[in-house]
C-alpha positions in Angstrom: 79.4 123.0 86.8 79.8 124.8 90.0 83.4 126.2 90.7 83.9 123.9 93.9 83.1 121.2 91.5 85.5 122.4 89.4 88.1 123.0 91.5 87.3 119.1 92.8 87.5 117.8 89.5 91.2 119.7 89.0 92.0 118.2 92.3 91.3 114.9 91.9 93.3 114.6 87.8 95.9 117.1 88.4 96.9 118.0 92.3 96.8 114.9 94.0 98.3 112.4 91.3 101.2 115.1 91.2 101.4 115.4 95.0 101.6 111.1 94.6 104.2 111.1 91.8 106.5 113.5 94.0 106.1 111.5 97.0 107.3 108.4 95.5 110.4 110.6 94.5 111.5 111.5 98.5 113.4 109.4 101.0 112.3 107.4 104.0 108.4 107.4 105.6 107.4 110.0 103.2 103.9 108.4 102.5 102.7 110.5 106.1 103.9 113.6 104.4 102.3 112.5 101.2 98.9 111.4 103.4 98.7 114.6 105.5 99.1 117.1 102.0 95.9 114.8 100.1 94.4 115.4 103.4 94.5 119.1 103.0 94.1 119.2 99.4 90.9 117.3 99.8 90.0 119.7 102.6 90.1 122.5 99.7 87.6 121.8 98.0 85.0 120.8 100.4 84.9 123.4 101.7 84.5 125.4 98.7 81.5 123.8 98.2 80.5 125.5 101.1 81.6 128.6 99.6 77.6 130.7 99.3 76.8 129.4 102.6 77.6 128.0 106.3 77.9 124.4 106.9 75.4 122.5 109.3 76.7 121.0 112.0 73.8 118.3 111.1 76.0 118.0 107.5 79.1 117.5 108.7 78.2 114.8 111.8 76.2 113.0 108.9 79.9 113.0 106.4 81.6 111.6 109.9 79.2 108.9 110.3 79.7 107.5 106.7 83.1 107.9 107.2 82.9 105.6 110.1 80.8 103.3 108.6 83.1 103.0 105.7 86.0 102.3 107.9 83.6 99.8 109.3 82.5 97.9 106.6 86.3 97.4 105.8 87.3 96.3 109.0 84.0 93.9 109.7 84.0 91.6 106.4 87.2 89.6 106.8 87.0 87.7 103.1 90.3 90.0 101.5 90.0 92.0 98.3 86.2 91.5 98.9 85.3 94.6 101.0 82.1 96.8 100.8 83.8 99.7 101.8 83.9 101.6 98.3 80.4 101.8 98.0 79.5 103.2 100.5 81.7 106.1 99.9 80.1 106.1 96.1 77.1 105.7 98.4 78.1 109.2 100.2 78.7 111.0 97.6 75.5 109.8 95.6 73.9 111.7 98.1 76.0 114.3 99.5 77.4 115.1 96.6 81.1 114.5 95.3 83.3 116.6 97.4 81.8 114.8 100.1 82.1 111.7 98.5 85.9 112.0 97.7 86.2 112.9 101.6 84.7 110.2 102.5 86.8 107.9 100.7 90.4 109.6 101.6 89.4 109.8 105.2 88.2 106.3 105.3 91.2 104.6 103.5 93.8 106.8 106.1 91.3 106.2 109.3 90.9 102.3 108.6 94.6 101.7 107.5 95.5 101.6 111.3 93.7 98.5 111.4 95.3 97.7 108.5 99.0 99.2 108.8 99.5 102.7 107.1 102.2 102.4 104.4 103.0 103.7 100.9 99.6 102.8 100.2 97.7 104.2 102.1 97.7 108.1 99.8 97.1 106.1 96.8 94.1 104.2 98.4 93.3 107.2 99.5 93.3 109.0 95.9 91.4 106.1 94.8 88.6 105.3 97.3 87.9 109.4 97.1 88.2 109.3 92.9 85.3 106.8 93.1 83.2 108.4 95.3 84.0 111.6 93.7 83.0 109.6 90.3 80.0 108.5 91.9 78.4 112.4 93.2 79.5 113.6 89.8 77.0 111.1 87.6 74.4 110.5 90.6 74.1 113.7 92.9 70.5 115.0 92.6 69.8 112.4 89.4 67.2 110.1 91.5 65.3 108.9 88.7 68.8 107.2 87.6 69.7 105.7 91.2 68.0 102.3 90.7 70.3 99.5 92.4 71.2 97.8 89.2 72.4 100.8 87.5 74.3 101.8 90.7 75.9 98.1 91.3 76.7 98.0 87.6 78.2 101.7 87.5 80.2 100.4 90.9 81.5 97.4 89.4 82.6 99.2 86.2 84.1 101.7 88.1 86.4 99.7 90.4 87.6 97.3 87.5 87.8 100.5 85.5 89.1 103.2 87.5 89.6 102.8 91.4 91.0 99.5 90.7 94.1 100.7 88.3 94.6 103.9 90.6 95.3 101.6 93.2 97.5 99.8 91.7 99.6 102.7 90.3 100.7 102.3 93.8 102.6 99.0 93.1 103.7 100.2 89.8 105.3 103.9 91.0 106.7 102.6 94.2 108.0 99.2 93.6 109.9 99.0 90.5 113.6 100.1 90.0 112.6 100.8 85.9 109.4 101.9 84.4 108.4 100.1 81.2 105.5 99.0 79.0 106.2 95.3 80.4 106.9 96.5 83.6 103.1 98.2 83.2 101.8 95.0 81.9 102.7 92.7 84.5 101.6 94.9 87.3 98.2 95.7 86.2 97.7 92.5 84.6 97.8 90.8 88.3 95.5 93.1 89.1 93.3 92.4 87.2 91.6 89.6 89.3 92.0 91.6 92.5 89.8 94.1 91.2 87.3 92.1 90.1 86.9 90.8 93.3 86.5 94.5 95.0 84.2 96.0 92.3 81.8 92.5 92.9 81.6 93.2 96.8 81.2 96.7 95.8 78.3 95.8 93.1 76.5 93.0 95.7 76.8 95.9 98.0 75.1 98.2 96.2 72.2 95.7 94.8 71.4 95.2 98.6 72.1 98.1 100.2 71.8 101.2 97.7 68.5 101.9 98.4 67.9 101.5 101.9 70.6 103.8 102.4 70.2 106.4 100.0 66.4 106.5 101.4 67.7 107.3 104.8 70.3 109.9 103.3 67.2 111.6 101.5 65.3 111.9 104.1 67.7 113.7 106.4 68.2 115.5 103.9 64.8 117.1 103.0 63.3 116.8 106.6 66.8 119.2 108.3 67.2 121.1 105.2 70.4 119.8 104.6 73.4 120.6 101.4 70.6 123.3 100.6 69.4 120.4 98.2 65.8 119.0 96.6 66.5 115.6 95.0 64.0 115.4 91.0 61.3 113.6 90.6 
């Protein structure tokens, strides 16, 4: 595993849940305090990944325009809870790999949330949007023999009831109840439970239909500019 990787992973499990956990612990608006320190710890390791070499400008305009069109595909579909946004971040980082895919999901929960009000949510959506498109480089990057549609709707849908899904709703959990308890716990990500189901199925209808016309596009950016330094297997 390369060190950026690494240092990624220990991000994602260790810095930012405990930069979340102390934020629910301060007084007032702290969630822009809490927003603009996952910013920069997500900042970290991206451009560690860089670390052996400079950046394209080509790279980083491509990152921005997946960003915006994950903020898009949020904003656009109006049905709630039912939003394709999280797979095109696993999406991005399927094919940029996963710092860029956790970037593109903390960037894309904080940029569409003024549409959507920013709040004590928004860090946590962004720790979870980025977690799954971190998950998503970390199985997927450079694997395209394994990138059919049906594995990646399946893998999305598992990994929003599974994972983004509770991360998000740690949110309600930390920040809304005066006592933490196993019922407490229960309750809160018992309700949602059908919430979730509803984002990993737009999230697994997305992928079925989209997946492969955009990963072609991706991959062939990426081999005809040279780009991430990259060759996709057979």
């Amino acid at each position: 595993m390369r060190q950026s990787t690494l240092f990624s992973l220990l991000t994602c499990v260790v810095l930012i849940p405990a930069t979340l956990f102390l934020g629910t612990r301060l007084h007032g608006r702290w969630y822009y305090l809490t927003c603009t320190l996952v910013i920069i710890e997500v900042m970290i390791p991206f451009f560690l990944a860089f670390e052996t070499r400079k950046p394209q400008a080509r790279e980083l305009v491509t990152i921005a325009v997946m960003c915006a069109l994950s903020v898009a595909s949020r904003v656009v579909v109006l049905i709630p809870n039912f939003k394709p946004m999280t797979a095109i971040i696993m999406i991005t980082g399927i094919a940029l790999g996963p710092e860029a895919g956790f970037l593109t999901g903390a960037v894309g929960a904080f940029a569409s949330n003024f549409f959507f009000s920013q709040g004590p949510w928004t860090p946590w959506q962004m720790m979870g949007y980025g977690f799954g498109g971190f998950l998503a480089g970390l199985v997927f990057y450079r694997k395209n023999r394994r990138r059919s549609p049906v594995v990646l709707a399946i893998f999305g849908f598992l990994t929003i009831q599974l994972v983004v899904g509770p991360l998000l709703d740690c949110c309600t959990f930390f920040t809304t109840g005066s006592k933490l308890s196993w019922k407490y716990a229960a309750a809160v990500f018992g309700a949602g439970v059908p919430y979730n189901f509803k984002h990993a199925l737009a999230c697994a209808l997305t992928m079925l239909l989209f997946s492969k016309p955009l990963l072609g596009k991706l991959d062939r950016l990426i081999t005809k500019y040279g780009m991430m330094n990259t060759r996709l297997e057979a």
